[in-house]
C-alpha positions in Angstrom: 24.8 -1.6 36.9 27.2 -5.0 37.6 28.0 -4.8 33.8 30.4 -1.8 32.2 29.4 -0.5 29.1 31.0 -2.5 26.2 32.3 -0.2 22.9 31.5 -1.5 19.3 34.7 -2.5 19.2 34.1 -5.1 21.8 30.7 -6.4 20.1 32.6 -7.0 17.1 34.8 -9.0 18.9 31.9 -11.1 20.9 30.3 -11.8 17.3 33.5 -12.4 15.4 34.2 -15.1 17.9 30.6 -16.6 17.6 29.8 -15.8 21.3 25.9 -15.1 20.9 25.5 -18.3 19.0 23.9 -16.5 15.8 20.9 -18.2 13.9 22.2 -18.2 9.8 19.1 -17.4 8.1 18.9 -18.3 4.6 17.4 -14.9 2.7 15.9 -16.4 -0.8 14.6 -13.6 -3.0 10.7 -14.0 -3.0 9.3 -15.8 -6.4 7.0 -13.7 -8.9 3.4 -14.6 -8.1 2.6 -14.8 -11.6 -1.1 -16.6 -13.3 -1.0 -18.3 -16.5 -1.9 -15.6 -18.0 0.8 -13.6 -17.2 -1.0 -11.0 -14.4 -0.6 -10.6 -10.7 -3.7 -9.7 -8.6 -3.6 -7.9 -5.4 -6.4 -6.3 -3.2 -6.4 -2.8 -2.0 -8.3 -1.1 0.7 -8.9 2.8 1.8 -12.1 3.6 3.9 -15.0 1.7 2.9 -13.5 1.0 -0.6 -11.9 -2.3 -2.0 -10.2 -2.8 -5.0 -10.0 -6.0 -6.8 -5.9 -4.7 -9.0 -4.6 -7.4 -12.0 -1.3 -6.1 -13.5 0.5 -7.2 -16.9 3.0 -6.6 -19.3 1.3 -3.6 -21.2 1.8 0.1 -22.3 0.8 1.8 -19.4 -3.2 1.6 -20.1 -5.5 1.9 -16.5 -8.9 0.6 -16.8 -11.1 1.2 -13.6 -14.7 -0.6 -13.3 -14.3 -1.4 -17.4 -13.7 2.4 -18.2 -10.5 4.4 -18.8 -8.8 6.3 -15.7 -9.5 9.7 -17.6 -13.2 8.9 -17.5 -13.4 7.2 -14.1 -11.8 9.6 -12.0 -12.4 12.9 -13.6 -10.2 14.3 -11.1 -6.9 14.9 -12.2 -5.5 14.4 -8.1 -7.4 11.2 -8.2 -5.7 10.0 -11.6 -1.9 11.3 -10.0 -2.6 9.3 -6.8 -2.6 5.9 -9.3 0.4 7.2 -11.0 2.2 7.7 -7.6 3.3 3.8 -6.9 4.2 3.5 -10.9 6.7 6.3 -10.5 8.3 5.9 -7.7 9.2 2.6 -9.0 10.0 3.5 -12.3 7.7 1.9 -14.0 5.6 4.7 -15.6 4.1 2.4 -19.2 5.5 -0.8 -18.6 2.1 -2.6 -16.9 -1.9 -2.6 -18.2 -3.8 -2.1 -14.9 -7.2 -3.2 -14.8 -9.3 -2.2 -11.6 -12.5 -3.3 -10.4 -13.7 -0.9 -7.3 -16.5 -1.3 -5.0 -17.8 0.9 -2.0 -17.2 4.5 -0.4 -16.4 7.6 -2.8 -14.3 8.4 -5.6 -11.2 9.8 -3.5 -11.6 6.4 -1.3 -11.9 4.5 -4.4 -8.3 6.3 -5.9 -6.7 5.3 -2.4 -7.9 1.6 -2.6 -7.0 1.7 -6.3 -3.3 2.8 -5.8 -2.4 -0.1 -2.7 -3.8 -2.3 -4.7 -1.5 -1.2 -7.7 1.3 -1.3 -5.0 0.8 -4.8 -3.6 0.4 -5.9 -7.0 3.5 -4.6 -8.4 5.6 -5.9 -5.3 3.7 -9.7 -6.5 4.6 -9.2 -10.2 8.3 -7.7 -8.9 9.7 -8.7 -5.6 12.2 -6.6 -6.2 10.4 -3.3 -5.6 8.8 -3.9 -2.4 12.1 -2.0 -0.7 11.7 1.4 -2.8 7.2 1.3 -2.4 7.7 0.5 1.2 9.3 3.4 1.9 7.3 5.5 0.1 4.7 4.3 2.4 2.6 2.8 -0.3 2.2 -0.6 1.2 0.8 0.4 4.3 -3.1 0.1 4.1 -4.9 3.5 5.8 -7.1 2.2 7.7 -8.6 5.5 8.6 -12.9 5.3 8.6 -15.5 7.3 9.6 -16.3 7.3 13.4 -19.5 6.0 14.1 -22.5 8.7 15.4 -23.2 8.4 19.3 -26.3 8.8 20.6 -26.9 12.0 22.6 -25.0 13.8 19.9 -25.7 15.1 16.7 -22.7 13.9 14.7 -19.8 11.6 15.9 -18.8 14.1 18.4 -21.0 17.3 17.7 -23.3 17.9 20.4 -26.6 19.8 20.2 -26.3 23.8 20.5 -26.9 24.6 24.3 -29.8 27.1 25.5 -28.8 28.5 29.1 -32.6 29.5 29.2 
């Protein structure tokens, strides 16, 4: 190593002075993506599941496949997973979510359901996308069944072995 190590102090120094020629980048606040009639729309995805997500303006009523949330997911894990995004953001009653949900099973559907509420809400409020990122709700699980191989019984179960 030619080079000695250089303290903070010194890298202050070496940017104060402009010495690695730094790039000004302008940082304009994302715009609302916003539809005439006042809704954002945002796709979410868990397992074989899609979600088709409009949010609005509302009092905080969830409408999944043109039924309510309590009906829909009977489950009341499934129905705290939609609420998850809302409350961490703060936003428990302020939006009318309406949901259209197509593939896998109910617990899939909930998952596709809430990162589609997520994306949506960072559309409607650029603002949030900080506080549901790190929450982790932006990040799309792309976790699916493994596929069955032949020679096996399952993905990876093989058939029960006879020594004789």
């Amino acid at each position: 190593m030619a080079e000695e190590a250089r303290s903070l102090e010194d890298l202050k120094d070496v940017i104060a002075e402009g010495g690695n020629d730094a790039v000004e980048v302008d940082v304009t606040p994302a715009e609302p993506q916003i539809d005439e009639h006042g809704r954002s729309y945002a796709t979410g995805k868990r397992k074989n599941a899609v979600a088709r997500v409009w949010i609005k303006r509302g009092n905080g009523k969830i409408t999944v496949n043109g039924q309510d949330q309590e009906k829909y997911f009977a489950r009341p894990v499934l129905r705290m997973l939609l609420q998850q995004p809302l409350q961490t953001a703060e936003r428990v009653d302020e939006f009318d979510i309406i949901a259209t949900v197509k593939g896998g099973g109910l617990s899939g559907q909930a998952g596709a359901v809430r990162h589609g509420i997520s994306k949506a809400l960072t559309y409607f409020e650029p603002g949030l996308r900080p506080v549901l990122k790190a929450g982790g709700f932006l990040t799309r699980d792309s976790r699916v069944v493994e596929r069955k191989k032949y020679g096996k019984a399952k993905a990876r179960r093989s058939f029960q072995f006879s020594k004789r």
